[in-house]
Rosetta silent file (secondary structure, phi, psi, omega in degrees, C-alpha in Angstrom):
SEQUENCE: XXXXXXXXXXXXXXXXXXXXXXXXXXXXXXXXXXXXXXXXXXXXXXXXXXXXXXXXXXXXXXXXXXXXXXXXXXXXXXXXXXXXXXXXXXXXXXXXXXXXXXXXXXXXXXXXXXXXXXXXXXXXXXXXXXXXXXXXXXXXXXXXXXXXXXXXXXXXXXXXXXXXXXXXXXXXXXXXXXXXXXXXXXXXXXXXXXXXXXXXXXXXXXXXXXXXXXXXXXXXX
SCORE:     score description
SCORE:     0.000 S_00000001
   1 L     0.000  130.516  179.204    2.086  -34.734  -42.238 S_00000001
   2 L   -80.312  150.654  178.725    0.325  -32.054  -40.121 S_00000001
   3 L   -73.416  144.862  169.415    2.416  -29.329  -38.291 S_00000001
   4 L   -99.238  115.999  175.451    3.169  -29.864  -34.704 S_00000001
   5 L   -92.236  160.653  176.950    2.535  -26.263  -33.237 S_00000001
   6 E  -115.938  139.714  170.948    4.044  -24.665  -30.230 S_00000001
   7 E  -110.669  117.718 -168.188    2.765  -21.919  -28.269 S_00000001
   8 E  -119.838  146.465  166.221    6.052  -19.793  -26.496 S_00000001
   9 E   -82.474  130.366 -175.731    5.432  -17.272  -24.127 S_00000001
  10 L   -45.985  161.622  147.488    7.276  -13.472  -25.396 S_00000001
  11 L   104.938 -155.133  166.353   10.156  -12.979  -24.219 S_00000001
  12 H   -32.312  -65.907  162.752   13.066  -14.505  -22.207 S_00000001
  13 H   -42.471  -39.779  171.166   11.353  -17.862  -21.981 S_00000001
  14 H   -52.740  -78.792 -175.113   10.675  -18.100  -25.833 S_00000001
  15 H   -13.535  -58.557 -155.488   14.407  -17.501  -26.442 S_00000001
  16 H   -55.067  -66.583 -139.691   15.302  -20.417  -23.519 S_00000001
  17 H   -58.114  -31.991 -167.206   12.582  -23.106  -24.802 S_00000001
  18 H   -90.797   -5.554 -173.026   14.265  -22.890  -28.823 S_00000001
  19 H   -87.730  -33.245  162.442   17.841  -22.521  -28.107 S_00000001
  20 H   -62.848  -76.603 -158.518   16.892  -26.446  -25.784 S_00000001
  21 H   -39.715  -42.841 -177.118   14.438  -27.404  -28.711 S_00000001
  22 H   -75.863  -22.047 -176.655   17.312  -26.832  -30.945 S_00000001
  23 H   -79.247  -29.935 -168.054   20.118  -28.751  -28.669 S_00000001
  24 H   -85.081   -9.962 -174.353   17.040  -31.555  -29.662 S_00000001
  25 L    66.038   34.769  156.563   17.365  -31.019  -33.138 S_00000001
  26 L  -121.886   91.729 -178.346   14.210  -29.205  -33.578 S_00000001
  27 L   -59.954 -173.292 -169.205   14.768  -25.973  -35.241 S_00000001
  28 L   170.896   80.515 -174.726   13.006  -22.661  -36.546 S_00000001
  29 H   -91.264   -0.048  163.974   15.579  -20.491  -38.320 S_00000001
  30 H   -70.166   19.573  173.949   12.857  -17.981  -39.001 S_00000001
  31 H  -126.430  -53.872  164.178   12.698  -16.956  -35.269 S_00000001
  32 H   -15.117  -38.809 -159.709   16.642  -15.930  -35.891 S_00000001
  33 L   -75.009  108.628 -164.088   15.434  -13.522  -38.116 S_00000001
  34 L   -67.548  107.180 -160.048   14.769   -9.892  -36.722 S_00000001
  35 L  -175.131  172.676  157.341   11.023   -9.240  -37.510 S_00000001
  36 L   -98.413   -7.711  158.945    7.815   -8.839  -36.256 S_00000001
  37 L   -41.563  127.062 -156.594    6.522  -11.841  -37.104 S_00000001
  38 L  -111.885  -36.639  136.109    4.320  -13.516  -34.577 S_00000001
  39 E   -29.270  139.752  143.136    4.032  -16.910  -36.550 S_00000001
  40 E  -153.056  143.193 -158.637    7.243  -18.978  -37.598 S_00000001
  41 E  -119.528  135.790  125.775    7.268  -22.461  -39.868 S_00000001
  42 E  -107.089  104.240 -178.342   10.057  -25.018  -40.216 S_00000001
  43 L   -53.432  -55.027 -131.646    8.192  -26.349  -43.460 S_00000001
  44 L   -75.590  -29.820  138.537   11.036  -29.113  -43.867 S_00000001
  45 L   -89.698   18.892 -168.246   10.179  -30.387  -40.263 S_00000001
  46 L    78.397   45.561 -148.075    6.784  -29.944  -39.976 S_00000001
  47 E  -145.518  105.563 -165.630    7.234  -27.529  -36.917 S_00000001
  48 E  -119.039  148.174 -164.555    5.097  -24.539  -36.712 S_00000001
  49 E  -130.142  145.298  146.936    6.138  -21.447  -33.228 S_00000001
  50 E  -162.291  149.644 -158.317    4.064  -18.757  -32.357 S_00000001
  51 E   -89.645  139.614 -176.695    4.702  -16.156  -29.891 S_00000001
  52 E  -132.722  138.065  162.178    2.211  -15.420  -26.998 S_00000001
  53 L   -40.844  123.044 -147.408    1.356  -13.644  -24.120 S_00000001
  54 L   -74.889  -29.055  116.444    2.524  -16.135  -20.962 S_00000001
  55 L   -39.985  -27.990  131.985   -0.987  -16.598  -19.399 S_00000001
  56 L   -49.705  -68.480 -115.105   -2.668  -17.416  -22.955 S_00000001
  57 L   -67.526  -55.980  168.284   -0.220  -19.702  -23.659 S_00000001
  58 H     7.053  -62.812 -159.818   -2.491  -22.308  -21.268 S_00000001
  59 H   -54.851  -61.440 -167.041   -5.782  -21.056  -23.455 S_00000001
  60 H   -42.232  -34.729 -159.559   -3.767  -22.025  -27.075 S_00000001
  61 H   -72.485  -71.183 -162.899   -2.892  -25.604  -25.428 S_00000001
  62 H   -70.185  -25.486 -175.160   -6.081  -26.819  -24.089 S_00000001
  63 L   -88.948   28.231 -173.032   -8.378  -25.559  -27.100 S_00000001
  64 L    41.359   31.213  148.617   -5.825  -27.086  -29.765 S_00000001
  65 L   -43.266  -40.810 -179.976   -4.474  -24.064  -31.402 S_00000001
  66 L  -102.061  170.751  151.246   -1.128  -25.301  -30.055 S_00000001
  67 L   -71.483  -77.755 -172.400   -0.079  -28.842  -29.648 S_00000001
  68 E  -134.841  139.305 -164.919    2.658  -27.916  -27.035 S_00000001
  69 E  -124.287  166.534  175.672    3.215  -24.835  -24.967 S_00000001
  70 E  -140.614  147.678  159.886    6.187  -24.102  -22.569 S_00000001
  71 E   164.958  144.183 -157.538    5.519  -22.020  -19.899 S_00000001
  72 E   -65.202  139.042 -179.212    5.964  -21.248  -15.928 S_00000001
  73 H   -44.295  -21.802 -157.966    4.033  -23.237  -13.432 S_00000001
  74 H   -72.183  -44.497  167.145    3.017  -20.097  -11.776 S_00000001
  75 H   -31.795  -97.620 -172.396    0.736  -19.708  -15.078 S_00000001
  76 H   -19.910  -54.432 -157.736   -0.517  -23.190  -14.823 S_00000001
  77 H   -82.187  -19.415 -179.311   -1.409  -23.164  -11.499 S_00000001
  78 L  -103.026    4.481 -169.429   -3.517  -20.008  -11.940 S_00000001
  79 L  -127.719  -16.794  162.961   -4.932  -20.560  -15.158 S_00000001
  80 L    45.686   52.203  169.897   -6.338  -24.116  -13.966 S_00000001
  81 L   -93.427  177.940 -162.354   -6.577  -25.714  -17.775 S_00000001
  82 L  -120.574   90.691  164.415   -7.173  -28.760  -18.818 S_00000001
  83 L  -162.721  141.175  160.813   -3.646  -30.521  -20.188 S_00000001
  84 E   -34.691  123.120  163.455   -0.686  -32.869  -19.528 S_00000001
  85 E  -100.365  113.777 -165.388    2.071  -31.297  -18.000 S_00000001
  86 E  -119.071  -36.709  177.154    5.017  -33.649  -18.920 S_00000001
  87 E  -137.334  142.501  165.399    8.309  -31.897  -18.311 S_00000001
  88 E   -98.197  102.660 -168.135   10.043  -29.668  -16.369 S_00000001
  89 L   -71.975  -12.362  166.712   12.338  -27.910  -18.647 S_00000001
  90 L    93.805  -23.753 -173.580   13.925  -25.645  -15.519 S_00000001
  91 L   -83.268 -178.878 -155.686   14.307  -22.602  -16.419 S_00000001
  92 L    23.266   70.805  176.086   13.321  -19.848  -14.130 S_00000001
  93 L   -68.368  134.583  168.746   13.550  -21.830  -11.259 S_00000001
  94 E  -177.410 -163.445 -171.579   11.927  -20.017   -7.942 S_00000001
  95 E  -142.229  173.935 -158.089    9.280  -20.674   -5.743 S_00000001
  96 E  -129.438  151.024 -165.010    6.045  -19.152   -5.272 S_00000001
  97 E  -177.904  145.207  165.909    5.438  -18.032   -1.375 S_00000001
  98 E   -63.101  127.671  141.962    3.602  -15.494    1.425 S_00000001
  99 E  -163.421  144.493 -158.392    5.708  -12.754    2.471 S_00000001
 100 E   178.098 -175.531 -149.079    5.407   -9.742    4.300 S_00000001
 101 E   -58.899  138.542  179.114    6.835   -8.008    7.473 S_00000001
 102 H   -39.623  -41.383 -168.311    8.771  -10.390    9.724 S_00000001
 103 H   -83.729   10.228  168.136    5.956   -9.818   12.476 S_00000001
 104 H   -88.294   10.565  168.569    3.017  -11.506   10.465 S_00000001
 105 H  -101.685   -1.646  159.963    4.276  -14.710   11.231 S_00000001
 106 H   -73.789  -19.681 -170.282    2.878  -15.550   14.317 S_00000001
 107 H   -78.066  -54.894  172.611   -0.686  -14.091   12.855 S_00000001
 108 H   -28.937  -59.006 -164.468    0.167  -16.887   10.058 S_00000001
 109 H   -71.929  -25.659 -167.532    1.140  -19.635   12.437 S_00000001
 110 H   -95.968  -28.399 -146.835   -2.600  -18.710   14.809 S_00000001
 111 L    57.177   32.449  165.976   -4.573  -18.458   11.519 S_00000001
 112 L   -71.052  160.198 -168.307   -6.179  -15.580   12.101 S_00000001
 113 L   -74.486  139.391 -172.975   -7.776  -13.836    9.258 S_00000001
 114 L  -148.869  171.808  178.522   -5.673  -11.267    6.823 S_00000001
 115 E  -104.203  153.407  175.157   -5.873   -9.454    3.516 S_00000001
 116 E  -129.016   73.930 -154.169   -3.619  -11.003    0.945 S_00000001
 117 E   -68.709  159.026  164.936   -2.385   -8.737   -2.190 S_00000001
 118 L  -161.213  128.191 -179.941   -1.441  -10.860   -5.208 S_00000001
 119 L   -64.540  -18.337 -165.072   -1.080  -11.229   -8.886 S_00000001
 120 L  -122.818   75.615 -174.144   -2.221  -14.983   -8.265 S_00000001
 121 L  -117.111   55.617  153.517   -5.056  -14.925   -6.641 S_00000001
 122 L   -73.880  -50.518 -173.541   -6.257  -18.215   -7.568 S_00000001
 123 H   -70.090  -55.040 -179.137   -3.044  -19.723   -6.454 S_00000001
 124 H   -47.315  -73.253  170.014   -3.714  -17.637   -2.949 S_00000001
 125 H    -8.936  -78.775  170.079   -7.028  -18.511   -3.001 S_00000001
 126 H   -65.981  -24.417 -172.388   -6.269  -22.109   -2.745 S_00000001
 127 H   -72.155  -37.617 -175.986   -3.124  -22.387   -0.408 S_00000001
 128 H  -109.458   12.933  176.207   -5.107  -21.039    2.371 S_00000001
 129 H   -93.048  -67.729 -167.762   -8.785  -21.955    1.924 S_00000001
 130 H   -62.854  -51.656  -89.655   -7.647  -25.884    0.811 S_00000001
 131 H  -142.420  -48.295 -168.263   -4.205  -26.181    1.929 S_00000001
 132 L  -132.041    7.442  164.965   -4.144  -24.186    5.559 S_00000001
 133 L    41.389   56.894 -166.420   -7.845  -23.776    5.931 S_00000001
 134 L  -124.404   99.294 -139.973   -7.452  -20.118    6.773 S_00000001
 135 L   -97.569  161.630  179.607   -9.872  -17.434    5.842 S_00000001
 136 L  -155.634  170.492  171.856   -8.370  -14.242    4.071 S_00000001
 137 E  -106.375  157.447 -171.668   -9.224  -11.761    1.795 S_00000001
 138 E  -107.353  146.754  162.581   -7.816  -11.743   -1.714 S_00000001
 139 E  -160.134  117.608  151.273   -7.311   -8.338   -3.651 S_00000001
 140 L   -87.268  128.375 -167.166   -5.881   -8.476   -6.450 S_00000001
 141 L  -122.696  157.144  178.106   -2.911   -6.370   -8.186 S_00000001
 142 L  -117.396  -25.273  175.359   -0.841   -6.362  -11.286 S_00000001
 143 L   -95.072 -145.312 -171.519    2.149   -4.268  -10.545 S_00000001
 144 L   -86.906  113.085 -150.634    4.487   -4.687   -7.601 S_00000001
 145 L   -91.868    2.750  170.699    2.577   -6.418   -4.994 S_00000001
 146 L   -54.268  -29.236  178.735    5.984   -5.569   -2.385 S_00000001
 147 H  -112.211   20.391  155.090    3.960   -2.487   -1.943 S_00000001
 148 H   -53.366  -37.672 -161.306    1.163   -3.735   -0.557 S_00000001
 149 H   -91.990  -34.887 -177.879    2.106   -4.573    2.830 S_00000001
 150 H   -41.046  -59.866 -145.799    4.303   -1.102    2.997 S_00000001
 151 H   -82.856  -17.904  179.687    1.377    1.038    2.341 S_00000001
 152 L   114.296    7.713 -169.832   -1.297   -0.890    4.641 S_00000001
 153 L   -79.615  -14.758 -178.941   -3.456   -2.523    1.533 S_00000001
 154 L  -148.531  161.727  149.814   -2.396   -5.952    2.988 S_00000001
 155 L   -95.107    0.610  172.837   -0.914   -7.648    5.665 S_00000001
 156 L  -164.806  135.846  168.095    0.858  -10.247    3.155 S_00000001
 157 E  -101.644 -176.697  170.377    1.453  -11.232   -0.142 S_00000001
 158 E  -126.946   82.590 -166.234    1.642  -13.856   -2.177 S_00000001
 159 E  -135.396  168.342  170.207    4.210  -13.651   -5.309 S_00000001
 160 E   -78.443  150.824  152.257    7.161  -15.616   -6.783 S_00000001
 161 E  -123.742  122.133 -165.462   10.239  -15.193   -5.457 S_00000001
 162 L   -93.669  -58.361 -114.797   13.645  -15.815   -7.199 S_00000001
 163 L  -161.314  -57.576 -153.392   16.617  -13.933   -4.756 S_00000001
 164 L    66.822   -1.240  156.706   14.363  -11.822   -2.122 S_00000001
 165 H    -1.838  -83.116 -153.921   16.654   -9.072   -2.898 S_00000001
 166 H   -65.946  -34.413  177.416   13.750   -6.849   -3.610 S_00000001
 167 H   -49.940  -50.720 -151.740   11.777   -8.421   -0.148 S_00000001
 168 H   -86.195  -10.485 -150.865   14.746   -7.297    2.101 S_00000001
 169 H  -100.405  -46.403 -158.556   15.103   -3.923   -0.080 S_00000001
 170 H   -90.426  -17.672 -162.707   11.210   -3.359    1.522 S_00000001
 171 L    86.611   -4.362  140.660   11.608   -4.887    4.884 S_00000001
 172 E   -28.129  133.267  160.628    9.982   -8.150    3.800 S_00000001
 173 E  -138.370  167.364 -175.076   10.944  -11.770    4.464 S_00000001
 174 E   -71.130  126.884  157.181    9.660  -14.918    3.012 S_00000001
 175 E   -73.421  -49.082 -151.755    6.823  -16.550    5.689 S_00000001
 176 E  -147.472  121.520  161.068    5.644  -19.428    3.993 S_00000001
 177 E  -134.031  118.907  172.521    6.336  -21.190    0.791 S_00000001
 178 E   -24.134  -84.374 -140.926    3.919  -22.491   -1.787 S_00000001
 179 E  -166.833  138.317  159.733    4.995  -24.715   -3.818 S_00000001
 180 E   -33.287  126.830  176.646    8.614  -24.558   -6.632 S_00000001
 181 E  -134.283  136.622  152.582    7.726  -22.858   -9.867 S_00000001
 182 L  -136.981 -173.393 -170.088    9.778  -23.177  -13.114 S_00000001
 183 E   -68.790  106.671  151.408    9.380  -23.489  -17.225 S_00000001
 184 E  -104.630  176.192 -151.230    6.960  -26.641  -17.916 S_00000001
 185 E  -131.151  115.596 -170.733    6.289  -28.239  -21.001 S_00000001
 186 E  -107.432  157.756  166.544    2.179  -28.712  -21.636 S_00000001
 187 E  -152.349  146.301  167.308    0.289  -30.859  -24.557 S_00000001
 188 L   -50.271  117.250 -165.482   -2.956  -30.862  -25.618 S_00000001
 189 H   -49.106  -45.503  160.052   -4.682  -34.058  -24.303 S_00000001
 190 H   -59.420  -41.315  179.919   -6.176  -34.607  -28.008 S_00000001
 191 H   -49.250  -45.841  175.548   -2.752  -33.905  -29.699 S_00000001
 192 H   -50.893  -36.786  177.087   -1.168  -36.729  -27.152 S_00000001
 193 H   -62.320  -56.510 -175.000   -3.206  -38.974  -28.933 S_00000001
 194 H   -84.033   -7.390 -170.783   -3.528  -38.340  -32.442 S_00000001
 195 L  -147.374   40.597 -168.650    0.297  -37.267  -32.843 S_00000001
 196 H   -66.984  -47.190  177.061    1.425  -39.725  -29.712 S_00000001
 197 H   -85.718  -11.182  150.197    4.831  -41.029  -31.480 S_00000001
 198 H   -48.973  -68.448 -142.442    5.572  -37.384  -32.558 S_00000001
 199 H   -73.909  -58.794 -153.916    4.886  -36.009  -29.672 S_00000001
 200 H   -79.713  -22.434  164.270    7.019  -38.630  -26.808 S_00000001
 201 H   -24.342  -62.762  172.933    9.530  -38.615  -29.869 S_00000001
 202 H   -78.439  -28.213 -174.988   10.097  -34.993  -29.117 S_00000001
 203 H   -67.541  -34.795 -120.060    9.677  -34.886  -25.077 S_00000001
 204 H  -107.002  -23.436 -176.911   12.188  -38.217  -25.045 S_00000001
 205 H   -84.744  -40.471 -177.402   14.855  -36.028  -26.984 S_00000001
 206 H   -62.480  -45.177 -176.185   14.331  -32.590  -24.948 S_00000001
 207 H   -77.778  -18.769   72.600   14.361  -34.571  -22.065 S_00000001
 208 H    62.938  -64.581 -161.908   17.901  -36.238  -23.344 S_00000001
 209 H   -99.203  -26.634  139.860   19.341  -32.701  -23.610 S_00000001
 210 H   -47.275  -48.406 -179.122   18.374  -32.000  -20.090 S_00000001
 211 L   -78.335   -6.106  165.732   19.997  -34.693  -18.652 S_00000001
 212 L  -107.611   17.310  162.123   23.300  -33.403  -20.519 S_00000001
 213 L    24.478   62.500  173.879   22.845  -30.046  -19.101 S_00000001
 214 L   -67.897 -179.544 -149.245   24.219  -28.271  -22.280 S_00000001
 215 L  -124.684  172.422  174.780   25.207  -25.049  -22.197 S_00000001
 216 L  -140.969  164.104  174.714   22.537  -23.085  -24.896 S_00000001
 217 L   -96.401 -178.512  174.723   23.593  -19.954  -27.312 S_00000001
 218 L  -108.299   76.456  173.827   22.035  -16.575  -27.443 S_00000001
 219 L  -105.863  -42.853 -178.769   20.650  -16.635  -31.037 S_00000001
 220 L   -81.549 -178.093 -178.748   16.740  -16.717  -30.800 S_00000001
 221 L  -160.194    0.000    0.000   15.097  -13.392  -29.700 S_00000001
């Protein structure tokens, strides 16, 4: 039997997807383990984890390093790969949205043309060229795009929002909103095939332990 690998994004999200995977009765106790280890095997199920940057994790999936990835739609939608998305595992529920100064929403609503800072600006890209037929410029940023609109580099962004805490902290409000984004569950389109009773085996159990909204432990790292 070949291993079915997973590709987890570091961090918070790894932790989430094995402490569910484990409510499923798919284990790893070699991610318990305090290490530096980027790799981890459960030989006795066949189960091989390895930890990734959250925008790779896409890359691993579609060229069939991984099998199955976890990882937030926000990813997905900006990384444009080629795989089944099958479940939405929930965590880090928020939404992805425009926001900037309360008075940029009438410029929104006429569609006149604006700069747009973003980390996503694929996802940008498309909501208002396809989706609101609007032209804008994109410029793209990597740190905290909240201080685009402050300083004058935009007249809106485009980022996730969880709370808006930090919007309202700036003088921001939400304008518009994209689309929900939380933790999906991806598979290689060859893997679905070739490892097909494996594979719905594991979604049909995950999804199982969703619908019983367990509580999960703090164990993985």
């Amino acid at each position: 039997m070949r291993y079915l690998t997973f590709a987890l994004a570091k961090g918070r999200l790894a932790k989430q997807t094995m402490e569910l995977l484990e409510s499923a009765g798919f284990t790893c106790e070699e991610m318990k383990e305090k290490s530096r280890k980027l790799v981890f095997v459960n030989e006795e199920q066949k189960l091989k984890f390895f930890l990734a940057k959250a925008s790779d994790v896409p890359t691993y999936v579609e060229y069939g390093v991984a099998d199955i990835g976890v990882v937030g739609k926000d990813t997905l939608l900006e990384e444009k790969r080629n795989l089944y998305e099958v479940l939405n595992v929930g965590f880090g529920a928020c939404k992805m949205a425009v926001a900037g100064p309360p008075e940029m929403k009438k410029k929104l609503d006429q569609g006149v043309p604006l700069r747009v800072a973003t980390k996503y600006p694929n996802i940008a890209m498309d909501y208002f060229y396809n989706k609101k037929h609007q032209t804008v410029e994109i410029v793209k940023l990597n740190g905290s795009v909240e201080l685009a609109p402050i300083v004058g580099l935009s007249e809106v962004i485009v980022d996730i929002v969880e709370t808006g805490k930090t919007l309202k902290e700036n003088g921001l409000v939400v304008l518009e909103d994209i689309t929900p984004i939380s933790a999906r569950m991806v598979i290689n389109r060859v893997s679905m095939k070739i490892e097909h009773e494996r594979i719905k085996y594991l979604i049909d159990q995950i999804r199982e332990q969703l619908l019983k909204g367990e509580g999960f432990n703090d164990t993985y790292y």
